[in-house]
N, C-alpha and C positions, 0 to 999 in steps of 0.2 A: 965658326960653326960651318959645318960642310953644306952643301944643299942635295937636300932631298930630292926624289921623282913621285911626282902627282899625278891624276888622273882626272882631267876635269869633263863631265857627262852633264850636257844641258840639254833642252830640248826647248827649241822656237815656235815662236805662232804660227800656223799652219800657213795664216793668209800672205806670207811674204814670199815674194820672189826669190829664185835660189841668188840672185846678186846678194839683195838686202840680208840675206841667210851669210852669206860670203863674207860682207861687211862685219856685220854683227862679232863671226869668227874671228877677224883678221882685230877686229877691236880688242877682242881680249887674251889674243896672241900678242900685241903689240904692249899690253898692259903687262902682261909678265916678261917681256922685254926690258921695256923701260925700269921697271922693279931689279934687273940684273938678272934674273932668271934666264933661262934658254930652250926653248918649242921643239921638241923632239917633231911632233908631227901636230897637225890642227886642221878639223876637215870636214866637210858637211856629209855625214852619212845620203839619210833619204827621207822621206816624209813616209811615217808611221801611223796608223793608226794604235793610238795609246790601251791601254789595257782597261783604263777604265777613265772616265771622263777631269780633267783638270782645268779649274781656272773655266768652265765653261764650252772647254776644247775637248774636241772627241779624236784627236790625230794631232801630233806637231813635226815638224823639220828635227832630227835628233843632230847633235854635233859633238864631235868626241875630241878632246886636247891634250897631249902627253905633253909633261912639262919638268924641269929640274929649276927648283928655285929654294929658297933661302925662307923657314920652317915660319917665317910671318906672313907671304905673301898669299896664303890659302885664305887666312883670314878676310885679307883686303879683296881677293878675290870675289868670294863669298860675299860681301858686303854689295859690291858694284852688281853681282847677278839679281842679287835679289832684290835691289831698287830698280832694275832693267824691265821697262813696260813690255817687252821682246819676249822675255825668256822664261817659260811657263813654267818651268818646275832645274831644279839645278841638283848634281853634288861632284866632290870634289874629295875624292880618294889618295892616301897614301899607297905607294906600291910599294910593296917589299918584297929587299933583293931575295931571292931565291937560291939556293944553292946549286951550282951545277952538279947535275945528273953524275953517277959514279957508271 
């Protein structure tokens, strides 16, 4: 089975340092690593305020992961974000190839 490209959209606790923001990324860049996957790019946007209040948060750290991996590891993804005390709100998108322009 070939490996897909993903799109993974988190957004962090406001109250953390752009380090801890940094770590958090590189944690779950290093997860689809290790999975066999491979990190197109992975990256801390900038601290937002949110559109409407989550989790008790009126703003978080947004962080965006382009990723090619092997059509189970979204799952396991998914699973690690959402026991993550960090990471307020999550999703994790298919990208579909697109046809080039004529």
């Amino acid at each position: 089975m070939s490996n897909r490209k993903y799109e993974a959209f988190y957004i962090v606790k406001p109250d953390l340092t752009d380090a801890d923001v940094q770590k958090i990324a590189d944690r779950f860049k290093g997860i689809v690593e290790d999975k066999g996957g491979t990190v197109e790019k992975a990256g801390k946007w900038d601290k937002r305020k949110l559109a409407y209040e989550v989790a008790g948060y009126k703003e978080g750290n947004y962080v965006l992961m382009n990723f090619e991996a092997d059509a189970k590891l979204p799952a396991e993804l998914n699973r690690l974000m959402r026991i993550s005390d960090d990471i307020v709100r999550h999703r994790i998108f298919k990208v579909e190839d697109r046809p080039a322009a004529e």
